[in-house]
N, C-alpha and C positions, 0 to 999 in steps of 0.2 A: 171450192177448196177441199182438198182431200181429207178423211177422216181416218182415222185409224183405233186400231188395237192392239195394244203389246203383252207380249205371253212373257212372262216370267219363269224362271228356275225349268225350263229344259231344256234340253241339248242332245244333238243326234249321233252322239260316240258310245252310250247305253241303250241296248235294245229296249230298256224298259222305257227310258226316258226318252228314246227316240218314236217308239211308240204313242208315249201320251203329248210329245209332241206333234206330232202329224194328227193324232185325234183330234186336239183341240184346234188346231187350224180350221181341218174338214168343219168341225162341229161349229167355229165362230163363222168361216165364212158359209154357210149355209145359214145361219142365221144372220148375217150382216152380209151378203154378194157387194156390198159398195167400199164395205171397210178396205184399208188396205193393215195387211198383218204384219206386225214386225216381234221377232224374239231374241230377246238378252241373251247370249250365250257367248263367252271371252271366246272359247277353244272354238267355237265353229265358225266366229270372226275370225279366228287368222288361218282357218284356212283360203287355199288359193282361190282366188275370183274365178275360174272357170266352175271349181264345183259349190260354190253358192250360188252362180247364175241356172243353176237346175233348179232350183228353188220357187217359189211364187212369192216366199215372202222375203224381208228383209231381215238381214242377220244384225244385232251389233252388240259389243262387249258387254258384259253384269259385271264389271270389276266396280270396285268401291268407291274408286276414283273418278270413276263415270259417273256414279248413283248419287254418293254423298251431295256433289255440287250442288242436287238439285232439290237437296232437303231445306231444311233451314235450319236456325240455329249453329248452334258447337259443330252438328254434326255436318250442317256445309261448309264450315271453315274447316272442319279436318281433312274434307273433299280436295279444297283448294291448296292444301298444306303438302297433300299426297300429289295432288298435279306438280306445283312447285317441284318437289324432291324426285320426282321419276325426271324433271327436264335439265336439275342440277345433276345427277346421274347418266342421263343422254339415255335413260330407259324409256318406254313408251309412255306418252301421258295420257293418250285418248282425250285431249282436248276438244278436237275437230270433233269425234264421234261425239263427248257429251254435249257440245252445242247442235250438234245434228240430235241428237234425243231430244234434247230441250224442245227446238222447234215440233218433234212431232208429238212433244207430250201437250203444247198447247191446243194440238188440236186432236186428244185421244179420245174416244168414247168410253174406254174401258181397259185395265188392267188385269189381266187373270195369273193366279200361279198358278204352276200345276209340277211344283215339287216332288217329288217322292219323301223323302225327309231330310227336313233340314232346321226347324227348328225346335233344338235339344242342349241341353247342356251336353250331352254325346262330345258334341263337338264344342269346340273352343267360344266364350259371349260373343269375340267376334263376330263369327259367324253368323251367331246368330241376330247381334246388331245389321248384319249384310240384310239379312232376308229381311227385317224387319222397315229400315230403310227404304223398301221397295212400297210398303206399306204410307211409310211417312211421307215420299215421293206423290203416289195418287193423291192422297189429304193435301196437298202443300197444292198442287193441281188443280183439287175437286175433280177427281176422276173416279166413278166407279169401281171395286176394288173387288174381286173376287178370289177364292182360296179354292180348287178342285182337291178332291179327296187325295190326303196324303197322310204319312205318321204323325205324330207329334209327342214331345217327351223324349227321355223324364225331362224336369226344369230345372235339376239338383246342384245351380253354381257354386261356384267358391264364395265360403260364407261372406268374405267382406263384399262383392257385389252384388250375393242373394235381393237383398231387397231392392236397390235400384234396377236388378233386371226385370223383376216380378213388376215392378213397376211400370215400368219402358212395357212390356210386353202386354199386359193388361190396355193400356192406354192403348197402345196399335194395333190391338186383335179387336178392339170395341168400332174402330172402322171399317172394315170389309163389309159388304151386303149380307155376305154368306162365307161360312168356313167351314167345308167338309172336313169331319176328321173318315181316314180309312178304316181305322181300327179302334173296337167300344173302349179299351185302353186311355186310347190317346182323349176321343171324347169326354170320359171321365178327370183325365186330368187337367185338359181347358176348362171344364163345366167348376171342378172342384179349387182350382187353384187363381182363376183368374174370373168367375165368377159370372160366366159367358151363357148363352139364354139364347133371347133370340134370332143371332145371326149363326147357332151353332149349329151342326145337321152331319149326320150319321149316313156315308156311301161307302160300298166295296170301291174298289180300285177303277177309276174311271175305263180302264182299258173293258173290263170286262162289261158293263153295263150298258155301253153303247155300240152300234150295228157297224158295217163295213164300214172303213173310207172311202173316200171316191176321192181316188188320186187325182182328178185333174186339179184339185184345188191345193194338191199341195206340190206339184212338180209340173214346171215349163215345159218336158217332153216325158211323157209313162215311160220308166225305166223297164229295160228290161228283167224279167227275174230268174234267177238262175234255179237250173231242175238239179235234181239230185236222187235219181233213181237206183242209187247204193242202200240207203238210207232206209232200213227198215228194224223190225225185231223191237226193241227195248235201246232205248235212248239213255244216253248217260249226261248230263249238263252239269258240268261241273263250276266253282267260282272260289276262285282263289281266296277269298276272304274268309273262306270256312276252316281254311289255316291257322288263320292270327284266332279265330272265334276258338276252335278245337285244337285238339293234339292232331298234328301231320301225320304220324305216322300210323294210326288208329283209323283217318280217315282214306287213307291210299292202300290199307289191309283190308276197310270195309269195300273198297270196291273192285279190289282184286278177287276179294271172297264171293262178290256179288256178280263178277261177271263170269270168274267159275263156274259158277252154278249154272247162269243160263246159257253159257257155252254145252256144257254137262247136257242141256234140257234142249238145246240141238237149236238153238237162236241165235239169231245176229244180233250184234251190239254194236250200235252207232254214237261215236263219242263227239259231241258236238258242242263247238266255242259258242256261247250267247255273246259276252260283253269280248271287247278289243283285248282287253289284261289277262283273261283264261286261258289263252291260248298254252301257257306256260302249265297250267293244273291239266289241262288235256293231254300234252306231251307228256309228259309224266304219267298217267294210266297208260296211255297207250305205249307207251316203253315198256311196261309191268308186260305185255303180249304183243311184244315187238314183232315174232314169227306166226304171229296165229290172224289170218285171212277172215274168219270171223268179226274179230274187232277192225272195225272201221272208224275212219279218226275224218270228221270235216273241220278242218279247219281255217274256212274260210270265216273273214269278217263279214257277214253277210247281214241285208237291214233286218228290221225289226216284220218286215211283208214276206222276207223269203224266210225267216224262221217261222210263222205262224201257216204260212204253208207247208214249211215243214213236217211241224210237230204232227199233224194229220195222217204220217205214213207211219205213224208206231203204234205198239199195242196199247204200253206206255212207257212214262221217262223217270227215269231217277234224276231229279233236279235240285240243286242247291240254289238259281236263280231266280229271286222272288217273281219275276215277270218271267221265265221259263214255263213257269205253274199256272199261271195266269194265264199266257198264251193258251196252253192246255186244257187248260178248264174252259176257257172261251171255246174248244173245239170237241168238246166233251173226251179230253184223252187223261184219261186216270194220273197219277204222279204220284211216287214215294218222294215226299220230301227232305232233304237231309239241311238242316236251314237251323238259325240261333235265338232269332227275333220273335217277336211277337205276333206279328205282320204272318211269320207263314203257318201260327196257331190258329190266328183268329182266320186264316182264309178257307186252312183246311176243313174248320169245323163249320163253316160258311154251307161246305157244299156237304158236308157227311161224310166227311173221309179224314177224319182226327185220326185213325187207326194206323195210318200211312206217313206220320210226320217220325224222324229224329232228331234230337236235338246233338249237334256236332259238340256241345260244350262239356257235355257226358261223354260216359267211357259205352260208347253203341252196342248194343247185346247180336253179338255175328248170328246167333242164331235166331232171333228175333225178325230182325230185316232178312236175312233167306226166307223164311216163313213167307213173310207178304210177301216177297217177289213170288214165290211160286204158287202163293192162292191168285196176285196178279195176273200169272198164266193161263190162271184156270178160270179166272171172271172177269177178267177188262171188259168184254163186251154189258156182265151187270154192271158193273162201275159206269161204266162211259154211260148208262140210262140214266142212273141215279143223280150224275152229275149235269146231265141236259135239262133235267127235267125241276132241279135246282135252280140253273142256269136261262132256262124259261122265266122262272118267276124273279131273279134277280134283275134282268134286263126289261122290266115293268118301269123301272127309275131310272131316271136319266138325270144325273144332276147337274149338264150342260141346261137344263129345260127349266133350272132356275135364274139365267139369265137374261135378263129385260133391260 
């Protein structure tokens, strides 16, 4: 009888998340060759069956309606409450699919998430009832339960369900084997608010810590990858979310003023989409220098393997994409951050390069950011040592290497 493993919370529509998706396949099936993999993800279940059959593992929905049934208690009749009203509506129920989960949760070895973040009061309790859910799922099982490095926090609900979420959430963080937080932040507020000890444990971002993938374990046929021999000078990565985070128009002056300059300084600027939704924040610089040959715009959706090939042809990037920098840093390529979170403080000063973050929710000092671009010009090559040699002793841990 076949055995398996189901990856939770990612999905191949973010580079980031498409990323640590494919790591953790490579990483489980190299450690389990017998398992067979399957990942939660609603959006990459409905895509069409030609481009999930490129795949090695199996796709199926993380909607609620799928998860719930297979809890217990209130929160599987709410499951069943939800299936009901999607069939009184004629909308999807995902029946079939959660009885296909069902069966292969009887016979799982292990559940892993590998989130980015998702459980926060940020977002709505729902939410983060969903994720939690996933947790109460393995327990209901008896299935190993694992948590890969990701954010967490703050936990600041609306005061009348404050305490039953702190509750709920204490009780289902006390099952996992192990919970990596990414950031000493988030660490401190599990440790501090939910009282967490020995399953807690402190990793940078799984992308960065662990070696190549070996595609064959995550695609039926090695895609091809697409070159991009335009593609040089100073990289611009932009993410639409640094909009709603900052003032728009402060952020689209900082990088008119920024490519200025290295137009000015006799460089190419390559403006490149990481996630699906940027394409729209790329269009927009690259309109600011509609007639100027220098700025170059890719904007293709291209996976998470042809942009880490990528990033290797520049000096360095101005990235707003948390897994942008990341890629980067994995290839020792320098990165001014332009970013809101905490996530690109604690990475910056990971590797020694705090000096290079802005925070998008300030009013940016133009002349500040010119500064580092043009000391950039003049020492990417110190940078890029600095960050290797960082980046040596980060990749000593591997927090896939705590699963048994």
């Amino acid at each position: 009888m076949s055995k398996y493993i189901v990856i939770t919370g990612g999905q191949l529509y973010n580079k980031g998340a498409e990323a640590m998706t494919y790591l953790a396949v490579d990483e489980l099936t190299k450690k389990y060759p017998e398992a067979k993999i399957v990942v939660l993800s609603t959006k990459d279940f409905e895509r069409p069956e030609y481009e999930k059959k490129k795949y090695k593992f199996e796709i199926l929905p993380r909607e609620s309606r799928v998860l719930f049934p297979l809890t217990t208690g209130k929160l599987k009749v709410r499951g069943y409450l939800q299936q009901l009203k999607s069939l009184l509506r004629k909308d999807k129920s995902y029946i079939k699919e959660t009885y296909r989960l069902k069966k292969i949760l009887k016979n799982t070895i292990m559940m892993v998430d590998i989130s980015g973040f998702a459980l926060s009061s940020q977002f709505n309790s729902e939410h983060s009832v969903n994720y939690l859910s996933r947790i109460f799922i393995a327990e209901n099982y008896n299935i190993p339960f694992y948590i890969m490095p990701q954010s967490f926090g703050p936990f600041n609900y609306d005061t009348e369900i404050q305490m039953n979420m702190d509750k709920i959430i204490k009780k289902a963080l006390s099952y996992p084997k192990v919970i990596y937080a990414r950031e000493k932040e988030g660490y401190s507020l599990l440790k501090n608010n939910f009282s967490l000890d020995l399953n807690l444990k402190y990793s940078m971002d799984s992308v960065l810590v662990t070696n190549d993938i070996n595609l064959k374990n995550i695609f039926t046929e090695i895609p091809v990858t697409k070159k991009y021999p335009e593609a040089k000078g100073v990289a611009i990565v932009p993410n639409m979310k640094t909009f709603s985070h900052g003032n728009k128009e402060v952020i689209l002056k900082t990088y008119k003023n920024v490519i200025d300059n290295l137009i000015l300084k006799g460089k190419t600027v390559t403006i490149v989409r990481h996630s699906y939704e940027d394409i729209e924040a790329c269009l927009m610089i690259k309109d600011l220098f509609n007639e100027d040959d220098s700025v170059v715009l890719i904007g293709d959706d291209m996976s998470c393997i042809e942009f880490d090939n990528l990033v290797t042809q520049f000096d360095f990037i101005i990235g707003s994409r948390f897994h942008s920098i990341v890629h980067a840093y994995k290839n020792a390529v320098p990165s001014i951050a332009l970013g809101w979170a905490t996530k690109y403080k604690e990475l910056l000063e990971e590797f020694n390069q705090s000096g290079y973050i802005f925070d998008v929710r300030k009013n940016i000092n133009q002349k500040d950011i010119i500064a580092k671009v043009n000391y950039l010009l003049d020492n990417h090559e110190y940078e890029s040592t600095v960050i290797a040699e960082r980046l040596n002793k980060i990749q000593s841990s591997n927090p896939y290497n705590s699963i048994t």
